[in-house]
PDB file of N, CA, C and O in Angstrom:
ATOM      1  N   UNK A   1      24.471-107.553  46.158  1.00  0.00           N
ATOM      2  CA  UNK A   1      25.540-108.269  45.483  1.00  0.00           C
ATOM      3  C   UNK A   1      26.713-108.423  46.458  1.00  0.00           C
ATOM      4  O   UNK A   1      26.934-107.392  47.093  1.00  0.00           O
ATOM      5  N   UNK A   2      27.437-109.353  46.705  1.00  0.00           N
ATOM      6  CA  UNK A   2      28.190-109.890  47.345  1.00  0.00           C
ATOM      7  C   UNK A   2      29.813-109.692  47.043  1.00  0.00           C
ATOM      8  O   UNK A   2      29.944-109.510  45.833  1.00  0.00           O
ATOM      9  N   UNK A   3      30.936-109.670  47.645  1.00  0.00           N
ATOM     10  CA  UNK A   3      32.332-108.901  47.000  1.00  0.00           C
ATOM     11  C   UNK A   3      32.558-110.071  46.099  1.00  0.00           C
ATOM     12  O   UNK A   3      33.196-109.638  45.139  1.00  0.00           O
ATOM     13  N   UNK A   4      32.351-111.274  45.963  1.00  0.00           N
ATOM     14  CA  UNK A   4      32.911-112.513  45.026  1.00  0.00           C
ATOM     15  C   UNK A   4      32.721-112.161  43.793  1.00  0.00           C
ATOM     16  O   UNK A   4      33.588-112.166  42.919  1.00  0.00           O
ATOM     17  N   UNK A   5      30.801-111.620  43.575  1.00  0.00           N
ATOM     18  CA  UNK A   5      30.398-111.685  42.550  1.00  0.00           C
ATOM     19  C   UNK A   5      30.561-110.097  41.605  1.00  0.00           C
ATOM     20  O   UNK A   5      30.444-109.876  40.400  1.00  0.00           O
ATOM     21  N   UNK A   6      30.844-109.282  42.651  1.00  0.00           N
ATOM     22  CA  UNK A   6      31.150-107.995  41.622  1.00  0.00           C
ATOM     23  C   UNK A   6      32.558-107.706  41.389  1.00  0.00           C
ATOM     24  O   UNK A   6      33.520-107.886  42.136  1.00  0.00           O
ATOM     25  N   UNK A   7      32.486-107.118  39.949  1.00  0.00           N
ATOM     26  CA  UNK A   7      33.595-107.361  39.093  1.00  0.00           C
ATOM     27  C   UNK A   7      34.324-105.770  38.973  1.00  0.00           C
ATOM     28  O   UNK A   7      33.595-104.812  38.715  1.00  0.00           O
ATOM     29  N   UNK A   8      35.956-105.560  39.202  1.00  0.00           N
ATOM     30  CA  UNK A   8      36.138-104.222  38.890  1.00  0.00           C
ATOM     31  C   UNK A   8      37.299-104.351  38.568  1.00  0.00           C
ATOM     32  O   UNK A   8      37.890-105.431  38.596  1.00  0.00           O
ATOM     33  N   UNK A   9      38.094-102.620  38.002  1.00  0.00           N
ATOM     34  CA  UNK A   9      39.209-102.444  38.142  1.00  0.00           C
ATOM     35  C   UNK A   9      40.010-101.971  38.999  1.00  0.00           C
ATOM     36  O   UNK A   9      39.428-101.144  39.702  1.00  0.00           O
ATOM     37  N   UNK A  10      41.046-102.105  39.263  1.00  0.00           N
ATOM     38  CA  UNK A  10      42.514-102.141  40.015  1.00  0.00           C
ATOM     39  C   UNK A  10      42.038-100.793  40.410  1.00  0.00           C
ATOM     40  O   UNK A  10      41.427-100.685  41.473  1.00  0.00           O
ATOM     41  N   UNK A  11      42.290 -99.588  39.544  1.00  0.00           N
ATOM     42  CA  UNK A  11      42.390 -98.163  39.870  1.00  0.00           C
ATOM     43  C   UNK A  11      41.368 -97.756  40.971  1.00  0.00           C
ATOM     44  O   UNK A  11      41.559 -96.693  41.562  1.00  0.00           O
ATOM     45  N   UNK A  12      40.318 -98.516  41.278  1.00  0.00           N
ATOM     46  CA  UNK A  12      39.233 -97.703  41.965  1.00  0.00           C
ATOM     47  C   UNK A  12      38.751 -99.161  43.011  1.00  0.00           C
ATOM     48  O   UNK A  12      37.624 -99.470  43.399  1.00  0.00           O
ATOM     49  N   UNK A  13      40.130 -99.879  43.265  1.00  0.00           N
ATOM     50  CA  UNK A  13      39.873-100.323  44.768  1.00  0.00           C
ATOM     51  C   UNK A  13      41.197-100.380  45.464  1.00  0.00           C
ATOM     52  O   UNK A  13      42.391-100.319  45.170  1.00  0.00           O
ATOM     53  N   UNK A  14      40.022-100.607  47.108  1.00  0.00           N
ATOM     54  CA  UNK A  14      40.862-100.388  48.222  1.00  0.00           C
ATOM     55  C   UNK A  14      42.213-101.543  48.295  1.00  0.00           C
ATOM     56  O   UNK A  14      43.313-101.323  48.803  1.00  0.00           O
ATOM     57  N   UNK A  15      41.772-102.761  47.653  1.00  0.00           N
ATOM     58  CA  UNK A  15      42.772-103.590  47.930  1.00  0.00           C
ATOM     59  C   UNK A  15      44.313-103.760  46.876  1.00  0.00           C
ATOM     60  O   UNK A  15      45.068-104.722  46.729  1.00  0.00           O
ATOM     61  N   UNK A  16      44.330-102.365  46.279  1.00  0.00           N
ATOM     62  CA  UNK A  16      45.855-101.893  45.428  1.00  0.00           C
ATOM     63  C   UNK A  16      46.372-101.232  46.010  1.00  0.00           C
ATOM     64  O   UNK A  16      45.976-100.276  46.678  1.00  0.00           O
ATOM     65  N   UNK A  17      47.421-101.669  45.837  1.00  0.00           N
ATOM     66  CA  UNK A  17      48.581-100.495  46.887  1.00  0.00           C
ATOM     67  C   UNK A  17      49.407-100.435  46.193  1.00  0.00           C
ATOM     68  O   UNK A  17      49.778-101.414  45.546  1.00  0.00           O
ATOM     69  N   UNK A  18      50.087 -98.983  46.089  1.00  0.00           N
ATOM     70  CA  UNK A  18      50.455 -98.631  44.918  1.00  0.00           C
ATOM     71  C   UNK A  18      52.155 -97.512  45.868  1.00  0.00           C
ATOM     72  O   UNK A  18      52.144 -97.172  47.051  1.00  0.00           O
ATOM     73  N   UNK A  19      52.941 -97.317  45.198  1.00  0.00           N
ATOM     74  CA  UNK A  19      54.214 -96.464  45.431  1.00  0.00           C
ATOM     75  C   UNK A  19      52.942 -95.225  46.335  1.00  0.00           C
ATOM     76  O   UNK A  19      51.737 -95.073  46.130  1.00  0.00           O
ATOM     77  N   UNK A  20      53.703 -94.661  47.149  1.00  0.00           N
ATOM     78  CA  UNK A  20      53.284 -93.162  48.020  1.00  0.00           C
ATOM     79  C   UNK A  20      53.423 -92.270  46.667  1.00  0.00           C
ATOM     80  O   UNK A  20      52.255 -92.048  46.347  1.00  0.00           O
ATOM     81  N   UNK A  21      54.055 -91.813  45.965  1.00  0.00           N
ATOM     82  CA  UNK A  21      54.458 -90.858  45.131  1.00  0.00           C
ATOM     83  C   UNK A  21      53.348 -90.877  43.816  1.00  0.00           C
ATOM     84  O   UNK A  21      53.037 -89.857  43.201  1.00  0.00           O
ATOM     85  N   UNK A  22      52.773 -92.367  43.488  1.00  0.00           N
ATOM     86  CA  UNK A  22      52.525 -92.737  42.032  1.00  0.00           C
ATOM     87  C   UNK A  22      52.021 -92.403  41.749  1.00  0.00           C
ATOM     88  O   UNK A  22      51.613 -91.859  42.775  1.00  0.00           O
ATOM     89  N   UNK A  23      51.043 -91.884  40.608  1.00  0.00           N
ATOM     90  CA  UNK A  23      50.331 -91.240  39.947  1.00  0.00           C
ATOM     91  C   UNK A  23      49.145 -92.725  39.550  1.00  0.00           C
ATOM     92  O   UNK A  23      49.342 -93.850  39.093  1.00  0.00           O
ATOM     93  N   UNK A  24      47.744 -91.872  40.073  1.00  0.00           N
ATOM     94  CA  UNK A  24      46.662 -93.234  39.575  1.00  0.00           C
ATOM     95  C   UNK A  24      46.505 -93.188  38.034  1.00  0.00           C
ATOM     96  O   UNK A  24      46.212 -92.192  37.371  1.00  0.00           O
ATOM     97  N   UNK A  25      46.663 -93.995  37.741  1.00  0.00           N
ATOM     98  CA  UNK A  25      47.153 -93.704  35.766  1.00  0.00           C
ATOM     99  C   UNK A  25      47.123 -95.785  35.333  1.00  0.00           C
ATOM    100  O   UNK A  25      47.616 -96.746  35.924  1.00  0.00           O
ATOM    101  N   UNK A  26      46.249 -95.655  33.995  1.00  0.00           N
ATOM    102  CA  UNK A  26      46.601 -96.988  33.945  1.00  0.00           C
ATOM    103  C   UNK A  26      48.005 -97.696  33.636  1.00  0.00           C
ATOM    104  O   UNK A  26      48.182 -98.857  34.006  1.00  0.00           O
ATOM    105  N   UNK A  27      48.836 -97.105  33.068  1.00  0.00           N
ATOM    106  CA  UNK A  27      49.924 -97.533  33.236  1.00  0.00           C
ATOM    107  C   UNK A  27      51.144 -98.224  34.942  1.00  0.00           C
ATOM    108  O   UNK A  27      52.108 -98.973  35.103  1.00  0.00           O
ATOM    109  N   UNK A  28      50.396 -97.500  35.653  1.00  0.00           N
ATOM    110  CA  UNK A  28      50.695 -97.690  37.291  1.00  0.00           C
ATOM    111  C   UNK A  28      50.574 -99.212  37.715  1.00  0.00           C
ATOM    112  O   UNK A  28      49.407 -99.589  37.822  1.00  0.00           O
ATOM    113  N   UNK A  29      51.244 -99.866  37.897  1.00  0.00           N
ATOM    114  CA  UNK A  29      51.689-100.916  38.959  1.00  0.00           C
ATOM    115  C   UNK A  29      51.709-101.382  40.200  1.00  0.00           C
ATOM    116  O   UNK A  29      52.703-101.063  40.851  1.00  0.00           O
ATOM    117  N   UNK A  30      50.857-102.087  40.761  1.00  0.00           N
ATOM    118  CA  UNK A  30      51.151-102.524  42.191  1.00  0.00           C
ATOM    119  C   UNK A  30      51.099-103.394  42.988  1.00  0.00           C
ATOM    120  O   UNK A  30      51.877-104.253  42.572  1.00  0.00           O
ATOM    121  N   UNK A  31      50.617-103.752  43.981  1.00  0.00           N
ATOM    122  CA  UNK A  31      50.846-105.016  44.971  1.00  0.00           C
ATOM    123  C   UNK A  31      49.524-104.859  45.508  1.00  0.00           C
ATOM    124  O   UNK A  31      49.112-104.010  46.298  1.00  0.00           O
ATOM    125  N   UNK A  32      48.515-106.467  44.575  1.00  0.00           N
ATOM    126  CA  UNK A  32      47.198-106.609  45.185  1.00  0.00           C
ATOM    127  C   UNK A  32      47.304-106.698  46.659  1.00  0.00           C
ATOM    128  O   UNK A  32      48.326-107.295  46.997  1.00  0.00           O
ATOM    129  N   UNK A  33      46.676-106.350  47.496  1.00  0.00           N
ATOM    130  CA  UNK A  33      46.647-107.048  49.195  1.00  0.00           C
ATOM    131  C   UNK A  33      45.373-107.603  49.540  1.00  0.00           C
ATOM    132  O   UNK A  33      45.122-107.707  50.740  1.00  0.00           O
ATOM    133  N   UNK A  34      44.323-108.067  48.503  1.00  0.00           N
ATOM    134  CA  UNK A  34      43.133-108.716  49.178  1.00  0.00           C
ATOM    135  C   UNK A  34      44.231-110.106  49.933  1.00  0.00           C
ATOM    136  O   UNK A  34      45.290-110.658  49.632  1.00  0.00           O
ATOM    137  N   UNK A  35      43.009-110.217  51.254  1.00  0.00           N
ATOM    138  CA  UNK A  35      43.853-111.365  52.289  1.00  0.00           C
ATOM    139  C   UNK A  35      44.275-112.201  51.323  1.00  0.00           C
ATOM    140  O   UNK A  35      45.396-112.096  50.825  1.00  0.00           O
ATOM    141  N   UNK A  36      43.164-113.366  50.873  1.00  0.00           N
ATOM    142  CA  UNK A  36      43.548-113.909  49.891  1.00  0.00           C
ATOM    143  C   UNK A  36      44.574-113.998  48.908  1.00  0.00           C
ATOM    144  O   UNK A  36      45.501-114.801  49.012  1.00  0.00           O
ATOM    145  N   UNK A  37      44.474-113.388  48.176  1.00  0.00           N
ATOM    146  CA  UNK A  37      45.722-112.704  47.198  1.00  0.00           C
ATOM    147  C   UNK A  37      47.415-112.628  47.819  1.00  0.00           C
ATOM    148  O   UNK A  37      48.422-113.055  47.254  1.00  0.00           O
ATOM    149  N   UNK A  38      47.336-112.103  48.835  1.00  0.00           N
ATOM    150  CA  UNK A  38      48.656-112.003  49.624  1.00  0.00           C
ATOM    151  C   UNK A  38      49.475-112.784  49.916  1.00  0.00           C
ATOM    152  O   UNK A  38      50.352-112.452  50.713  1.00  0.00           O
ATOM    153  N   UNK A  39      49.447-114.027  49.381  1.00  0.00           N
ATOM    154  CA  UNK A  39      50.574-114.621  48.922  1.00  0.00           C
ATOM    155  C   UNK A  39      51.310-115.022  48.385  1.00  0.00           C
ATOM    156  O   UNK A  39      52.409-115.429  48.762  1.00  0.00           O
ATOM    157  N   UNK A  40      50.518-114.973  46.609  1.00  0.00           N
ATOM    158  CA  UNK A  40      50.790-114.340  45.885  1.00  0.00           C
ATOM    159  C   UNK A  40      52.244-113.496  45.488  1.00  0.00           C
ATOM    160  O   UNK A  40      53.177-113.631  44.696  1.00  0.00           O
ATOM    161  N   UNK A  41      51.903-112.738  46.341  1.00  0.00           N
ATOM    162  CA  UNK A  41      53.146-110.990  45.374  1.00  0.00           C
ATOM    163  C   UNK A  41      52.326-110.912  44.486  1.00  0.00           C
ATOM    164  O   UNK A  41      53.080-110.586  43.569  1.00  0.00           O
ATOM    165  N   UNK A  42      50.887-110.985  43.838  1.00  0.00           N
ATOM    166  CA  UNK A  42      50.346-110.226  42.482  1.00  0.00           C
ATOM    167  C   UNK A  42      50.715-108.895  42.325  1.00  0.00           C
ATOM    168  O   UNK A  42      50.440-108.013  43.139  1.00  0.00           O
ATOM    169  N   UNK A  43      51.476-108.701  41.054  1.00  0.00           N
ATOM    170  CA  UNK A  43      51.791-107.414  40.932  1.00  0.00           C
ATOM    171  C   UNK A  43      50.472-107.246  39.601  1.00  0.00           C
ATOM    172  O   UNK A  43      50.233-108.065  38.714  1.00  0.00           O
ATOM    173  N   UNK A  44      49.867-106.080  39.820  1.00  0.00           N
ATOM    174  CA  UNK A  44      49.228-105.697  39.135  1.00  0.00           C
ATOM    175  C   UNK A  44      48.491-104.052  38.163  1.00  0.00           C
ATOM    176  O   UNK A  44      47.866-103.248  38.855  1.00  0.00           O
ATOM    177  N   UNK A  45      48.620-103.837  37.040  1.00  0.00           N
ATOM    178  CA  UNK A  45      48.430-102.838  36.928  1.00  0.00           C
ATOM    179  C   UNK A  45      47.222-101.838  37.157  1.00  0.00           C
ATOM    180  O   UNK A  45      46.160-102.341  37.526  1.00  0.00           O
ATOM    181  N   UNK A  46      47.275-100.744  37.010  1.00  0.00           N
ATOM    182  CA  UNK A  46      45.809-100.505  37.483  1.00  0.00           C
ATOM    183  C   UNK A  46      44.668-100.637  36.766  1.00  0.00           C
ATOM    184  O   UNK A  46      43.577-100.753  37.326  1.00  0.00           O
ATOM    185  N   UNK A  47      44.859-100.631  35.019  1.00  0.00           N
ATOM    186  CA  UNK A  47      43.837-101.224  34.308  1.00  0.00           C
ATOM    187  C   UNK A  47      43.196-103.133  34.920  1.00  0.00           C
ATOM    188  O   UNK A  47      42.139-103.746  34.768  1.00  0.00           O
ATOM    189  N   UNK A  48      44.306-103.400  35.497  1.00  0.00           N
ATOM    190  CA  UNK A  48      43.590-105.238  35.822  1.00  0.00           C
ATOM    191  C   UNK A  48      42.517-104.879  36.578  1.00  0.00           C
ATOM    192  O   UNK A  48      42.173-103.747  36.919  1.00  0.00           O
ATOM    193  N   UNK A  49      41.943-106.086  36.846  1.00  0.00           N
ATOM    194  CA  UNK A  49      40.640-105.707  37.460  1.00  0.00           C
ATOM    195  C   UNK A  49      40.566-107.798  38.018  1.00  0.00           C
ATOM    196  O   UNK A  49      41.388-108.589  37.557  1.00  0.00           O
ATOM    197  N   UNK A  50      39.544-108.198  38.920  1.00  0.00           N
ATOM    198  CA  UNK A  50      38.838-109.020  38.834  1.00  0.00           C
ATOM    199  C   UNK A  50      37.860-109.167  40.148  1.00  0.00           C
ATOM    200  O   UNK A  50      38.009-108.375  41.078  1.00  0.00           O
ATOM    201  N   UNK A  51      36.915-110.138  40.204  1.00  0.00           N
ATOM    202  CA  UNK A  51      35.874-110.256  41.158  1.00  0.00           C
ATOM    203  C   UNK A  51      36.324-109.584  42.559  1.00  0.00           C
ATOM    204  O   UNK A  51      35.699-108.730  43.188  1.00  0.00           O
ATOM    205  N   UNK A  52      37.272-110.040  42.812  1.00  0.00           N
ATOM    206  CA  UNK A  52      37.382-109.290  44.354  1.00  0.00           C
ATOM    207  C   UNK A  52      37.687-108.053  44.633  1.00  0.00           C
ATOM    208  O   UNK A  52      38.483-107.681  45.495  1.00  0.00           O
ATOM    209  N   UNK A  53      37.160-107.502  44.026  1.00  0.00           N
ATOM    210  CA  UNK A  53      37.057-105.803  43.774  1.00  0.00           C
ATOM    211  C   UNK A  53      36.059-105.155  45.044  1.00  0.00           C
ATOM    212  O   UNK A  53      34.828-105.175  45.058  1.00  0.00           O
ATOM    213  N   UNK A  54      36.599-104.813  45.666  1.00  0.00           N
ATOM    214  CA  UNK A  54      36.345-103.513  46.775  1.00  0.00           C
ATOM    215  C   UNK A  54      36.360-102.164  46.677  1.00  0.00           C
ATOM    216  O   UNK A  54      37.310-101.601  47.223  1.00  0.00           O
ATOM    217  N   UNK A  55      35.803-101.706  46.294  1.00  0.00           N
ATOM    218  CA  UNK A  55      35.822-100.165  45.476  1.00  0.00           C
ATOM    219  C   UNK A  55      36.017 -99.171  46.794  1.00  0.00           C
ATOM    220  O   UNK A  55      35.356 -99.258  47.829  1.00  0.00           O
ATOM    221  N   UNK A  56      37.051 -98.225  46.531  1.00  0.00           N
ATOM    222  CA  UNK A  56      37.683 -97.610  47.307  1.00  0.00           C
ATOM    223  C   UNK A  56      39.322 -96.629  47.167  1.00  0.00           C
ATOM    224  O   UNK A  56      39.675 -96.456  46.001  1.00  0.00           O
ATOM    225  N   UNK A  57      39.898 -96.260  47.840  1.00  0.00           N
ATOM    226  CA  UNK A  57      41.192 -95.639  47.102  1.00  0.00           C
ATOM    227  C   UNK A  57      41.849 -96.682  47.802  1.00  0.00           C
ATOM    228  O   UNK A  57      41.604 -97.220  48.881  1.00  0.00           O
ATOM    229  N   UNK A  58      42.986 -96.897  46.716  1.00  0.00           N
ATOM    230  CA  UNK A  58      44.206 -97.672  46.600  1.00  0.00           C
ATOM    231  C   UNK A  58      45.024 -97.605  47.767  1.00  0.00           C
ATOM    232  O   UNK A  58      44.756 -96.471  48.163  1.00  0.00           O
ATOM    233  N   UNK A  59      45.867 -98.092  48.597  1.00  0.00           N
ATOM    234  CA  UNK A  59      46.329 -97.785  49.760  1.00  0.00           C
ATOM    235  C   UNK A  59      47.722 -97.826  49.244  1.00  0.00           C
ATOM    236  O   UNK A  59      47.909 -98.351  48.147  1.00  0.00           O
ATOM    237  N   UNK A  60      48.945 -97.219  50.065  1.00  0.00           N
ATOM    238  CA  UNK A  60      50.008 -96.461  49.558  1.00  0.00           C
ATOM    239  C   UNK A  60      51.146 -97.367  50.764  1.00  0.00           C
ATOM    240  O   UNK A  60      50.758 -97.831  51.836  1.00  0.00           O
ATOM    241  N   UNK A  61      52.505 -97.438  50.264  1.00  0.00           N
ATOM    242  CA  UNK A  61      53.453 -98.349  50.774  1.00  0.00           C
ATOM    243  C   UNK A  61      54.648 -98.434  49.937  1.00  0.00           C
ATOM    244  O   UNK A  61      54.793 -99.095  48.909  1.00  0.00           O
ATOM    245  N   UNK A  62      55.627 -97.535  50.631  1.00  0.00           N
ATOM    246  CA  UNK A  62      56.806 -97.977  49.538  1.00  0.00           C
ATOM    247  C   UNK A  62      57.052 -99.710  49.376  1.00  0.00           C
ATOM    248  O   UNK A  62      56.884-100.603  50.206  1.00  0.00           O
ATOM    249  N   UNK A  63      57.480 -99.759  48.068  1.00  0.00           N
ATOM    250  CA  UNK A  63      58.246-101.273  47.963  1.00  0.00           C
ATOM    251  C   UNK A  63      56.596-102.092  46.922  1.00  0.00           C
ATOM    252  O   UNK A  63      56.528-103.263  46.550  1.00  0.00           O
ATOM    253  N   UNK A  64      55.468-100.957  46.702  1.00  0.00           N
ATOM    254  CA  UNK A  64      54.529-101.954  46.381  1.00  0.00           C
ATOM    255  C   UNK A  64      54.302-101.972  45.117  1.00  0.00           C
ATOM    256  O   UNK A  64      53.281-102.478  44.653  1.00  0.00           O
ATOM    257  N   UNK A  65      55.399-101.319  44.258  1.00  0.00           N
ATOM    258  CA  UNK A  65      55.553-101.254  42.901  1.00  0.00           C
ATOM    259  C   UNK A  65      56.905-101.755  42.382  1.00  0.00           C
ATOM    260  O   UNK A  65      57.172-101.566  41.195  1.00  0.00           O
ATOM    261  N   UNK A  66      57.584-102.244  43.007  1.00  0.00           N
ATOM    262  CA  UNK A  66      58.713-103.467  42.988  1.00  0.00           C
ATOM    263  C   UNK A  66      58.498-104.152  42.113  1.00  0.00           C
ATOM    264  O   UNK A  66      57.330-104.015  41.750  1.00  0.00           O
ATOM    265  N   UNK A  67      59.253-105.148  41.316  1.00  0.00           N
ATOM    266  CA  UNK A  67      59.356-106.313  40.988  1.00  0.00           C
ATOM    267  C   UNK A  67      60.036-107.144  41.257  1.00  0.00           C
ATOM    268  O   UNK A  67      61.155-107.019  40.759  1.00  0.00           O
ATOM    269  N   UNK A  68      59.840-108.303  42.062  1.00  0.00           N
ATOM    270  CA  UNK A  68      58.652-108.415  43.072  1.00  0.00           C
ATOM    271  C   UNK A  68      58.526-107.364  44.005  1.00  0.00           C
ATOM    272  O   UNK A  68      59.374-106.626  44.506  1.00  0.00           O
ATOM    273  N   UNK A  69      56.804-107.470  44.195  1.00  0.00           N
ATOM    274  CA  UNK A  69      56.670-106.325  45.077  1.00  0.00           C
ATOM    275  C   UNK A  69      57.230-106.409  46.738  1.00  0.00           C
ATOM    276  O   UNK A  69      56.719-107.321  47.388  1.00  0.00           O
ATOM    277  N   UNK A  70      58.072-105.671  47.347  1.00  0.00           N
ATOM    278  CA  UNK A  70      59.002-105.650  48.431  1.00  0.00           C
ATOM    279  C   UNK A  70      57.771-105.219  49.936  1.00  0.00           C
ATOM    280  O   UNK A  70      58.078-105.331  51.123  1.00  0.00           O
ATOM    281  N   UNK A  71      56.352-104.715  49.374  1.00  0.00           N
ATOM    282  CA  UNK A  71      55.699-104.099  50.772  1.00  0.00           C
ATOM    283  C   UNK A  71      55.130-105.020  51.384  1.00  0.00           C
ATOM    284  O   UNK A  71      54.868-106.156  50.988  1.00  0.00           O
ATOM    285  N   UNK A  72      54.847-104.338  52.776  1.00  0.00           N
ATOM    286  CA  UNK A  72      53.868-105.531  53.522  1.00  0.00           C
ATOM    287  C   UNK A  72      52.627-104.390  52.975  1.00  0.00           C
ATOM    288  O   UNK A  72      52.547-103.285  52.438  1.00  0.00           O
ATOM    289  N   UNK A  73      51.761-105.467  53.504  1.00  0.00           N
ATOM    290  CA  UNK A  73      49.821-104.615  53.246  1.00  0.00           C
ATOM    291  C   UNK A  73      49.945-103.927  54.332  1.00  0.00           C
ATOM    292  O   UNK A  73      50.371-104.331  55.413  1.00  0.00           O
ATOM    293  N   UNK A  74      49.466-102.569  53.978  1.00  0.00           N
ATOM    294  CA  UNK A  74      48.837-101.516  54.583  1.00  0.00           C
ATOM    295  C   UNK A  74      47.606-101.612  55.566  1.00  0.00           C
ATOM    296  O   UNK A  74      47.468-101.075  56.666  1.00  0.00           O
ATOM    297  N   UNK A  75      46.600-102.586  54.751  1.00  0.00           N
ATOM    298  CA  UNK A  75      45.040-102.613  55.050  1.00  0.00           C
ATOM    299  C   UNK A  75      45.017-104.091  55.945  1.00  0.00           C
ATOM    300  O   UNK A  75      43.957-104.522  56.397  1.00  0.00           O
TER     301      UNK A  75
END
């Protein structure tokens, strides 16, 4: 299966980046960084989810739980 076609949530991929401090919790907030996405500012919580899901831990960046989110990508 190919990254287009598999489907996930926010909390359990690499391409969320989330506050250094935050707690992984669905209530948590952050700044998608798939390439794509990154221009955007998608702020997103960690329950969202969609196809471009990369399963992995969330990468960390002050400013990426902003509104708008203030970080550059980590990854």
């Amino acid at each position: 299966m190919d990254d287009t076609t598999q489907w996930g949530v926010c909390i359990a991929c690499k391409w969320w980046q989330i506050e250094p401090g935050a707690l992984l919790e669905n209530a948590t907030h952050g700044l998608c960084i798939d390439h794509d996405l990154q221009p955007y500012l998608l702020r997103v919580s960690a329950r969202s989810g969609c196809n471009r899901y990369a399963q992995g831990e969330p990468a960390r960046a002050v400013g990426s739980g902003a509104c708008p989110p203030t970080a550059e990508p980590v990854r």
